[in-house]
N, C-alpha and C positions, 0 to 999 in steps of 0.2 A: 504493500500500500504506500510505504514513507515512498519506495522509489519511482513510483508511477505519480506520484504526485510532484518529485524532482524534475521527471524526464517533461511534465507540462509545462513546469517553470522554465522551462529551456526551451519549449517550443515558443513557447511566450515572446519569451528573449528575445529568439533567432526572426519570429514572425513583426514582430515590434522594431527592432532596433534593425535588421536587414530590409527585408523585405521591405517596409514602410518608407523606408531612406531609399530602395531601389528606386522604389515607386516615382519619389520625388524628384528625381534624377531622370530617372526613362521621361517626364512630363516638361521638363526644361530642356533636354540634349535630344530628344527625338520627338514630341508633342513642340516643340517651338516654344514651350511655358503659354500657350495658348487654352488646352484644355483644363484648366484649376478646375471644374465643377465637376469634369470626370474624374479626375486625380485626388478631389476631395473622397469621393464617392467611394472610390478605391480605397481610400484611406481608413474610411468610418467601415468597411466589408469587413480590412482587413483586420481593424482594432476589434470588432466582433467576434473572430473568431476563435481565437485563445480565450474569451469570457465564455463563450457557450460551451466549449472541449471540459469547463468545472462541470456541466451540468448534464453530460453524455447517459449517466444511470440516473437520470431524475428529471424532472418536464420544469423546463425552467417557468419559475413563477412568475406571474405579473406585478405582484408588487414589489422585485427585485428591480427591476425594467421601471418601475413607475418610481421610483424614489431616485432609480440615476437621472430619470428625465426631471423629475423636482429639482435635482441640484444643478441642472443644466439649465434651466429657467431661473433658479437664483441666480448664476452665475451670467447670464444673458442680461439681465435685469440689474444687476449691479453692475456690468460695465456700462450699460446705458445712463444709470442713474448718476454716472462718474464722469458722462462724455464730457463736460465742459473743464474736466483736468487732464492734459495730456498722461498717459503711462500711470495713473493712479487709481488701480482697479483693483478691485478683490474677485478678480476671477483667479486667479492663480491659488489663493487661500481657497478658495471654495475648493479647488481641484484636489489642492492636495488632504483635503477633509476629504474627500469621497476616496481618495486612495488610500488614506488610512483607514477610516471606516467601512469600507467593503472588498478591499483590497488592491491589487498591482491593476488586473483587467479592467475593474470599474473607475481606478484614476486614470487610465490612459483612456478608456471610450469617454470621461466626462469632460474633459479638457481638450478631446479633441471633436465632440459636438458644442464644447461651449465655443471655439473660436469660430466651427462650420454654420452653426445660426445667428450668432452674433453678427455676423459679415453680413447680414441678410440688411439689417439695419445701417454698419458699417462702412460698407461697400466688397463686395467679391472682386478679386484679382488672383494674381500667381503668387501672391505672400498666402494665404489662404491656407491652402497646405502645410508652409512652413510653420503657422502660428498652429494648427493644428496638432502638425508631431510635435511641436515647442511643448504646447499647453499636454499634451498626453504624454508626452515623457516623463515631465517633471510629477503627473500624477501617478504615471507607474513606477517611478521610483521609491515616491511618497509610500505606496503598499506596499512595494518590496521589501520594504528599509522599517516600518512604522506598523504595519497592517496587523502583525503574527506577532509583533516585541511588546515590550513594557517601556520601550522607549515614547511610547507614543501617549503617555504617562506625562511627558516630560514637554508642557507646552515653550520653554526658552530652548529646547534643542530643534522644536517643529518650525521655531522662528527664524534660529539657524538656519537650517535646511531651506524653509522657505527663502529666504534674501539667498543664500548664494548660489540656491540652482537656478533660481529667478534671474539672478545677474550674471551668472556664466553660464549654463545650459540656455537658458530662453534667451537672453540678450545674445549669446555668437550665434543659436541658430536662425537670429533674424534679423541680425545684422551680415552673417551670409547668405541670406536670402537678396535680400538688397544688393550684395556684390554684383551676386548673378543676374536677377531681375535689373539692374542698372547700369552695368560695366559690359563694353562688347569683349575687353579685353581685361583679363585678371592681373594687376600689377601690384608689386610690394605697397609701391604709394598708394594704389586705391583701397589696398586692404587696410591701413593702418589711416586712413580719410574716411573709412565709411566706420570702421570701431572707435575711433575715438570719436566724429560724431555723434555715436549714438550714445557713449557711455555713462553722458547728463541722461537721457532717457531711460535708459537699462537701471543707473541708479535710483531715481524715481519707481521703476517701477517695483525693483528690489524692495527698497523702503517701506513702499505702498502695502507691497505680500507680506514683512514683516508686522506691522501694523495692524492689517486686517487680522492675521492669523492674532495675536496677540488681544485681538476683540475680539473676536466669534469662535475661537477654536475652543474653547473650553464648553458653549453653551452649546454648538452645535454637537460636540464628541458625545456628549451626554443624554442629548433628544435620539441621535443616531441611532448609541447602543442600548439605549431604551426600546426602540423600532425594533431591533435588531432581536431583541430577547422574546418582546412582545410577541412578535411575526413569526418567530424562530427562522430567521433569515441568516 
């Protein structure tokens, strides 16, 4: 049982962090970076699929499904309620509450339908994806790391975590989006012109995930594993 339950964490892995990253690649170097709503689509299949592989001896429930889409609509809704401050959003916080709270699969499907609706409002383009795997990594890491430990006990280490994946993993994978999306040509200078531009930004938004997580992580951890006991989810 312990090893079939390992060998899924690895499919996870391989399906998340390759596959996903192919995806993104194949849509820039051979889609032109033209198709982003197909390449979204691909994206939310493929963030599916290692969540449904937990639920292969059991019919996955509806109100498993209905509580990621709750916190997908929190999180759509509080970056709306934020637009008039650039990069200071608690969708990143929400994210990583849903990957500790229901684990590695449901922080990386909710992070990557909070950026795929959010844009709906926002505007769609070929960043689109990138903000997608941004916002679903940082939450599948949040379960990997948080989900199964007693670390997640520990709201100044989730604030941690929040600000510096927030500002290295989310800020480089969308500030090289922008390389791509805006450079015909990749050069030392454009790379260290488009990072340090953004790094007012990435800091903000750091801050912001610090902040929010530091307000809501404690009241949402608590309704969650309430849910969670209740429902026997």
């Amino acid at each position: 049982m312990q090893k079939k339950l390992v060998n899924k964490k690895i499919i996870s892995l391989v399906v998340i962090l390759f596959f996903i990253t192919l995806t993104i690649f194949c849509g820039i170097f051979i889609l032109g970076d033209r198709k982003y709503y197909f390449i979204s689509l691909l994206i939310i299949i493929l963030s599916i699929i290692p969540f449904l592989m937990l639920f292969e001896k059991k019919r996955l429930q509806a109100r498993e499904m209905v509580l990621i889409a709750v916190l997908v609509a929190i999180a759509v809704v509080g970056r709306m309620a934020f637009f008039m401050i650039p990069q200071f959003k608690p969708v990143m916080a929400i994210v990583i509450v849903a990957g500790v709270c229901f684990g590695r699969e449901a922080g990386f499907l909710t992070g990557a339908l909070s950026a795929f609706v959010s844009n709906f409002f926002f505007g769609q383009g070929p960043w689109t994806p990138w903000q997608m795997f941004a916002f679903g990594l940082v939450g599948f890491l949040a379960g990997l790391i948080f989900s199964e430990s007693k670390l997640k006990e520990k709201r100044w280490l989730l604030c941690l975590f929040g600000g510096v994946t927030t500002l290295i993993i989310y800020g480089g994978l969308i500030n090289l989006s922008t390389l791509f999306i805006t450079m015909q040509k990749v050069t030392l200078e454009a790379v260290l012109a488009v990072y340090v531009s953004g790094f007012y930004f990435d800091l903000v938004h750091s801050a912001s995930t610090v902040i929010f997580l530091a307000l809501i992580y404690k009241p949402m951890l608590g309704k969650m594993e309430r849910i969670k006991m209740k429902y026997g989810i």
